[in-house]
C-alpha positions as CSV (number, residue, x, y, z in Angstrom):
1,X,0.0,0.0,0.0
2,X,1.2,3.4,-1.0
3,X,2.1,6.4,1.2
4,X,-1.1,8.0,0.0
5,X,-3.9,5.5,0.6
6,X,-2.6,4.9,4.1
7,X,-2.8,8.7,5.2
8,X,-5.9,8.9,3.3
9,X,-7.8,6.2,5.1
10,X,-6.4,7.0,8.4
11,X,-7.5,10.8,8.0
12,X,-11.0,9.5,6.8
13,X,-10.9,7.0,9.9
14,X,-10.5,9.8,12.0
15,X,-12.7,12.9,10.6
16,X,-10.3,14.9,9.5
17,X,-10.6,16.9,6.5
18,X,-8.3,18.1,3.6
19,X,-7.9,21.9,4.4
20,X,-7.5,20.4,8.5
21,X,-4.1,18.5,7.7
22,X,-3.0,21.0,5.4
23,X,-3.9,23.9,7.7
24,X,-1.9,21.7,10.7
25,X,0.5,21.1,8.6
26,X,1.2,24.6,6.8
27,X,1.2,23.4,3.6
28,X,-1.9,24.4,0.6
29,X,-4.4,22.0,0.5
30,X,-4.0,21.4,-3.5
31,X,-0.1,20.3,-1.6
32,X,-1.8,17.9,0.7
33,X,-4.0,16.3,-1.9
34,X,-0.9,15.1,-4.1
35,X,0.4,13.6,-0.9
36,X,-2.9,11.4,-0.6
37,X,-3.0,10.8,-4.1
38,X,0.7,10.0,-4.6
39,X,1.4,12.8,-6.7
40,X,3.7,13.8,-4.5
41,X,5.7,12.3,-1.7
42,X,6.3,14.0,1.4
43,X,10.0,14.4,2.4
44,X,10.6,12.9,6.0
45,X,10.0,15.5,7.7
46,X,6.5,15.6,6.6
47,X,6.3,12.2,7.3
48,X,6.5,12.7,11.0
49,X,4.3,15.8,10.9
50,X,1.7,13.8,9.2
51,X,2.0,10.9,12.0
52,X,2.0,12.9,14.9
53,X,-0.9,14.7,13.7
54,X,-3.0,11.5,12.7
55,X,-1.6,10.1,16.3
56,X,0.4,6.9,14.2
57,X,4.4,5.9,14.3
58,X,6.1,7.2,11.7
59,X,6.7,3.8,10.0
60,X,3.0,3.3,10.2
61,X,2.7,5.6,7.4
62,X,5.9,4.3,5.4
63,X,4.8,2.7,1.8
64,X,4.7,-1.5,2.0
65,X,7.9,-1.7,-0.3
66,X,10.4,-0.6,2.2
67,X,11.9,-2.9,4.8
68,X,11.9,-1.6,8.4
69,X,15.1,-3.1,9.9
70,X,16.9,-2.9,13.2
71,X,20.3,-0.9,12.8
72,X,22.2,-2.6,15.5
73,X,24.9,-0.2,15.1
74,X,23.0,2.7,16.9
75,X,21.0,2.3,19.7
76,X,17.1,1.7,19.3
77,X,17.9,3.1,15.6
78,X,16.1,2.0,12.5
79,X,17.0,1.2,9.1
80,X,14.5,2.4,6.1
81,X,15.2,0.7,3.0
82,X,13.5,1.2,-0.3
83,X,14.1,-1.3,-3.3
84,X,17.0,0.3,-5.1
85,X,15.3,0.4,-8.4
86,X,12.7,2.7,-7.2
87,X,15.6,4.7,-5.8
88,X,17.2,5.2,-9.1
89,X,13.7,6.1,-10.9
90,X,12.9,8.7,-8.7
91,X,16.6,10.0,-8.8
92,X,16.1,9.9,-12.8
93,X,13.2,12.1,-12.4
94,X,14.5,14.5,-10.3
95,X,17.7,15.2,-12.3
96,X,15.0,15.2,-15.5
97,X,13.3,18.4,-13.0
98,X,16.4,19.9,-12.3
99,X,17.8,20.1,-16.0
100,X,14.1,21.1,-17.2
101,X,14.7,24.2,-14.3
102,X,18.0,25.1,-15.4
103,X,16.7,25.4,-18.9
104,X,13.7,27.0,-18.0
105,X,16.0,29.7,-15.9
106,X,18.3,30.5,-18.8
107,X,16.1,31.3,-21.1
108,X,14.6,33.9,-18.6
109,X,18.2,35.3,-18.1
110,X,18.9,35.2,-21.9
111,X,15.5,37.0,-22.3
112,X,15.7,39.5,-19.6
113,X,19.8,40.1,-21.1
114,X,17.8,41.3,-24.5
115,X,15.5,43.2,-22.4
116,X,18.2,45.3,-20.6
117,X,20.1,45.3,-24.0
118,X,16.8,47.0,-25.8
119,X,16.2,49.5,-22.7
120,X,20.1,50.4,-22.9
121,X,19.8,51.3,-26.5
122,X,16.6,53.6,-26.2
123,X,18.9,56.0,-24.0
């Protein structure tokens, strides 16, 4: 079971809306939604917020394909591991992101260069 569905059906469960956990949270409801729907996965951080809020552990709310082991190396600590495959997909798609951004931002500086260009000509 996904991220989404879990926090979904424990927020139905408890009769909490939307705009409540996005409010509690501090995020935009359209934000929240994505989480539920898988659209978008909440960073860790998030993770925790959303448990404490909806009174669960933390690895309640973790997606069925990662492995919950004990790290004996630190005390009472936890490992979370995700099938590597899925690791390198979503690392594919963030890089794809990134680049797109980077592109996206110089052809704003390019155009706002011809801008400044055009104004410091008309003097």
């Amino acid at each position: 079971m996904k991220i989404g569905h879990k926090i979904k059906g424990i927020r139905v469960e408890k009769g909490f809306t939307t705009s409540y956990m996005a409010e509690k949270l501090g995020v935009s409801e359209p934000t929240y939604r994505r989480y539920e729907t898988d659209k978008s996965f909440p960073d860790v951080v998030m993770i925790d917020k959303i448990a404490k809020i909806l009174d669960k552990n933390f690895i309640d709310l973790l997606p069925n394909e990662y492995l919950i082991q004990n790290n004996n190396e630190q005390k009472g600590g936890l490992a979370v591991i995700q099938n590597l495959g899925t690791i390198n997909n979503l690392s594919e798609k963030l890089i794809d992101q990134y680049e797109k951004r980077i592109n996206e931002k110089d052809d704003i500086i390019k155009e706002l260069k011809e801008i400044i260009i055009e104004l410091k000509s008309k003097k």
